[in-house]
C-alpha atoms as one frame of an Amber mdcrd trajectory, in Angstrom:
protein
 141.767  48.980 173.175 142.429  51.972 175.226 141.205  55.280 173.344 144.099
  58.323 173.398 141.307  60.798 175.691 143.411  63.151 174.897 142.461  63.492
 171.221 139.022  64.626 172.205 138.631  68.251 171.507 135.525  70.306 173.122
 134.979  72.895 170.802 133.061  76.351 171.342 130.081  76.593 169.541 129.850
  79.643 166.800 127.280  82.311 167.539 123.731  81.381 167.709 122.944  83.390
 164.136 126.111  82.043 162.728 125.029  79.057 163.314 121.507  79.397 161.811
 123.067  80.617 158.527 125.341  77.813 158.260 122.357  75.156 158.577 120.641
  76.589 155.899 123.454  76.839 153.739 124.471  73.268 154.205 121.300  71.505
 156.100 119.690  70.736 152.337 122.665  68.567 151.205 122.507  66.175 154.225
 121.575  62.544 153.239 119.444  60.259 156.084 118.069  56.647 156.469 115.139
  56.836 158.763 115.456  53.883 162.146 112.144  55.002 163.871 109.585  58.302
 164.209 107.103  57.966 167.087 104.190  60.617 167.234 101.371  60.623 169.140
  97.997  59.419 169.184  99.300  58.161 165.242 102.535  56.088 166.874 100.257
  54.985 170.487  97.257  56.344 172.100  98.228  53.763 175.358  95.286  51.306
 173.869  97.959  48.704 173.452 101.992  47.833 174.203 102.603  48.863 170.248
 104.315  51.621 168.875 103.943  52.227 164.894 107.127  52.997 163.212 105.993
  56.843 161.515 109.459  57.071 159.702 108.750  54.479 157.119 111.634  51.617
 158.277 109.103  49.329 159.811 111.185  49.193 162.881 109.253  47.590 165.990
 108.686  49.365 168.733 106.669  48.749 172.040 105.278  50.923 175.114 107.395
  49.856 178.354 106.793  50.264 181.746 104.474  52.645 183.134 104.172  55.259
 180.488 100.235  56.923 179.309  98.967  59.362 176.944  97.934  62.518 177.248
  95.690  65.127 175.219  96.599  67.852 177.312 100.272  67.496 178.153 101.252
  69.381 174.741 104.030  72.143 173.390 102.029  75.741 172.878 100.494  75.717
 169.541 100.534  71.707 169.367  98.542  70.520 166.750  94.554  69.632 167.521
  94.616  66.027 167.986  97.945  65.399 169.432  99.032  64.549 172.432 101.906
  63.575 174.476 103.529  60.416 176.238 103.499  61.252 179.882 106.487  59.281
 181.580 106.720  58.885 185.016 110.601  58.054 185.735 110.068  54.197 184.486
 108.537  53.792 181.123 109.394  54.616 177.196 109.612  53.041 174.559 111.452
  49.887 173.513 112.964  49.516 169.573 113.845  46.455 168.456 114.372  46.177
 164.391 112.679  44.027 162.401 112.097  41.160 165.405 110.842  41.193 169.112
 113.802  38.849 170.245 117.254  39.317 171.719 119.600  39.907 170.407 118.250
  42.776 168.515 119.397  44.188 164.882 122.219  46.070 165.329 120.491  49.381
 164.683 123.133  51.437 165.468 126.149  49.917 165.513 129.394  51.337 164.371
 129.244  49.628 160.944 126.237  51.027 160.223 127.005  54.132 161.561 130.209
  54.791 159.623 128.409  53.605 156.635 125.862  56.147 156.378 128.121  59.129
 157.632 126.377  59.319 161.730 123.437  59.329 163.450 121.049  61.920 164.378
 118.560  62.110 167.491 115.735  64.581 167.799 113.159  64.881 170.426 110.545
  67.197 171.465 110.273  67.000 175.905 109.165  68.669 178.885 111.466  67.801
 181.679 108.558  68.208 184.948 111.327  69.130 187.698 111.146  65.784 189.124
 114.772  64.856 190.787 114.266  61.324 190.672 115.783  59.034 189.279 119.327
  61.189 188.995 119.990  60.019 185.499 117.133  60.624 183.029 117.218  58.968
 179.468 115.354  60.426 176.472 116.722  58.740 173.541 119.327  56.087 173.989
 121.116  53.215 172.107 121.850  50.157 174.084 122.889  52.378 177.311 126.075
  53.612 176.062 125.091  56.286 173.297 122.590  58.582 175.250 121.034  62.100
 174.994 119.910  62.212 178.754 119.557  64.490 181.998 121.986  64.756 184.822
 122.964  66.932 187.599 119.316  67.180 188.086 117.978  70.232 190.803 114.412
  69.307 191.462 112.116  72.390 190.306 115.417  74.642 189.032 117.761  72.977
 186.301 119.226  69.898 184.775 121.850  69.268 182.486 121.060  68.264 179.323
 123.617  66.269 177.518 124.784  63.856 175.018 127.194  60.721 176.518 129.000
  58.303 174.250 130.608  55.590 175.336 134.608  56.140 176.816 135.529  52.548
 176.178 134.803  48.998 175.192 134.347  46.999 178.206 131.625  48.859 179.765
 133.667  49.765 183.136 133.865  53.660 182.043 131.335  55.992 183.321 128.992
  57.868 180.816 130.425  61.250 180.256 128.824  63.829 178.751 130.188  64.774
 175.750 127.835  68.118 174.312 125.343  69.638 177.098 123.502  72.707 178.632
 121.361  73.622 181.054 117.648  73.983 180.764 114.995  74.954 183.103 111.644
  72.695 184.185 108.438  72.797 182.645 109.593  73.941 179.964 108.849  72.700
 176.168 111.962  71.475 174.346 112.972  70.321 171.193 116.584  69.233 170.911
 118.592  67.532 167.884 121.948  65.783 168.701 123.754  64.947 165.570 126.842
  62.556 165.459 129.103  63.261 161.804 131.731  60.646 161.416 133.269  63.946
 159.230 134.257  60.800 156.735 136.156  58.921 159.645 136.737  55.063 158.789
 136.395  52.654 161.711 139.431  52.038 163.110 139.857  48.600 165.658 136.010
  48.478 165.821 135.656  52.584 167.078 134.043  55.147 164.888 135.500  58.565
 165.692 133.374  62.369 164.560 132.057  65.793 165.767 128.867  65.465 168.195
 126.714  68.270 167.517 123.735  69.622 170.141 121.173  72.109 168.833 118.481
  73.246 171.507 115.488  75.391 169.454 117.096  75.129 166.372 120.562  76.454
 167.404 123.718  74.841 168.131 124.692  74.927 171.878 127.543  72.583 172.615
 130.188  70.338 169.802 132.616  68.163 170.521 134.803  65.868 168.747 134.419
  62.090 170.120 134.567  58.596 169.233 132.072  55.988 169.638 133.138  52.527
 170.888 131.750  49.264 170.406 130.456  47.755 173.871 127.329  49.188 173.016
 127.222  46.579 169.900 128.501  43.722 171.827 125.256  43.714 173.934 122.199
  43.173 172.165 120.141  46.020 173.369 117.042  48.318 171.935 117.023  51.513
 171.373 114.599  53.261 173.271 112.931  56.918 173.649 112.247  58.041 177.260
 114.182  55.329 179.806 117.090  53.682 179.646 117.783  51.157 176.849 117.900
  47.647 178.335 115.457  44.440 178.333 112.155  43.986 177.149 110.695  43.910
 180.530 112.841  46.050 182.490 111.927  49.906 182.725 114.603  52.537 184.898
 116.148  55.695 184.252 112.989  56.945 182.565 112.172  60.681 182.280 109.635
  62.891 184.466 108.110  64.268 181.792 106.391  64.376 178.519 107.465  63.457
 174.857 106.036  65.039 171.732 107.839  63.674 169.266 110.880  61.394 168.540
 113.088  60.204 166.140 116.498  58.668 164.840 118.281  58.570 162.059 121.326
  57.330 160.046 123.387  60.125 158.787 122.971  63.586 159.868 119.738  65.151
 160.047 119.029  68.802 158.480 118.323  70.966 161.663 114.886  72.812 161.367
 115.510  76.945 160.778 113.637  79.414 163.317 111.218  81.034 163.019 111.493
  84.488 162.050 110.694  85.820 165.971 113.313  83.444 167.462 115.570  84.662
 164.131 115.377  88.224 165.857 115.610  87.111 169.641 118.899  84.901 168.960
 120.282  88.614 167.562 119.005  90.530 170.638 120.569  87.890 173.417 121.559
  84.561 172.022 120.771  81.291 173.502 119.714  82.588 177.374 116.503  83.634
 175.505 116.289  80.907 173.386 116.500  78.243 175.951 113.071  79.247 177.575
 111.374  79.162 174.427 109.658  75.860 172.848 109.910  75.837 168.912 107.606
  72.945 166.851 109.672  71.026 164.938 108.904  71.199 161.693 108.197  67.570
 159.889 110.290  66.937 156.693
């Protein structure tokens, strides 16, 4: 089916402390289903290929490619204990439901999805200025939903963004949808939340606003639909490279991952601190964006 593009709305995003009040005065009512929660050494310490499921759903995942661990690549004011996976541009994670076969439990597909209202993604990163490979994924579903980095300028900026899916046979590029810029070596944690506002599918597509908070404040939100090729293919969901195979790892990030997770339904956004409160008031999001918040654990 093709989708009417012109139906997709990009919408400005409300002030950065507008935005903060309206999370807390509607983040508490939000209802989630957890799909998977790596952290780190308690997911993988790189002693073996397996990932433990943190959120509770007993998902499966496993360590791809060429990723390790590290104690010292950590936010400022990480916990003692924890570390990081270090990603070199081809490794992640791989998650595969309740089974290490193909084809894989449709995690995310739109019937699930419209079921429970959305999906969130949230992940803590450190992008290391590395250029290479031009497309870098950090939490993806079957290579058509992605929050990823493009437009990358080694050592200077990159484009963070989320991409959905423009059709159903695969042939459209990823566009996308809610982004920003941020800088290198610098400690991120980001939270892109897709509300099907209520939306019913309609010929297999499940339509809703795509919402990108960087630090606890909403950036980017656009309305957008979500097709089905992604369902059609039998594909993990994986954290830090591109979503595809069990033994093939591309598109990875150049970086380092602190945390990740996704959900069904739309995840409460953490509030800021009281300091980044006061700093969003002084000069909104420019200040914001060099900043690394921890993300606080429900």
């Amino acid at each position: 089916m093709k989708k009417n593009k012109g139906s997709l709305r990009k919408l400005t995003p409300i002030p950065a402390t507008a935005a903060v009040l309206a999370l807390a005065a509607t983040g508490a009512h939000a209802n989630t289903t957890p799909v998977f929660s790596a952290t780190f050494p308690s997911s993988w310490n790189d002693t073996s290929t397996t990932v433990l499921d943190q959120s509770g759903a007993g998902n499966v995942g496993f360590q791809s490619g060429t990723a390790t661990y590290s104690t010292s690549a950590v936010p400022p004011g990480a916990a003692a204990g924890t570390g990081s996976l270090v990603d070199a541009g081809a490794g992640g994670i791989k998650v595969t439901g309740n089974g290490t076969s193909f084809p894989v439990d449709g995690l995310l597909s739109n019937a699930v999805v419209a079921a429970d209202g959305g999906f969130t993604y949230n992940i803590d990163f450190l992008w290391n200025g590395t250029a290479s490979p031009t497309t870098q994924k950090l939490v993806d579903y079957a290579g058509t939903e992605s929050l990823q980095l493009s437009s990358l300028v080694a050592n200077t900026s990159a484009t963070l963004g989320m991409a959905f899916d423009q059709g159903n046979t695969g042939t459209a590029p990823d566009t996308n949808v809610v982004y920003t810029t941020i800088a290198p070596n610098t400690w991120y944690n980001v939270t892109m939340t897709f509300n099907t506002t209520g939306n019913s599918i309609v010929n297999g597509d499940i339509s809703g606003l795509a919402d990108l908070y960087v630090n606890g404040v909403l950036v980017s939100s656009a309305e957008t639909t979500k097709g089905t090729y992604g369902d059609s293919l039998g594909r993990p969901i994986a954290i830090g490279e591109l979503a595809y195979g069990h033994t093939t790892s591309i598109l990875g990030l150049t970086g380092d991952i602190y945390s990740a997770s996704v959900q069904l339904g739309v995840s409460p956004i953490p509030a800021p601190e009281p300091s980044t409160l006061a700093l969003s008031a002084m000069g909104g999001f420019g200040l914001l964006g060099m900043m690394w918040k921890r993300h606080r654990k429900s």
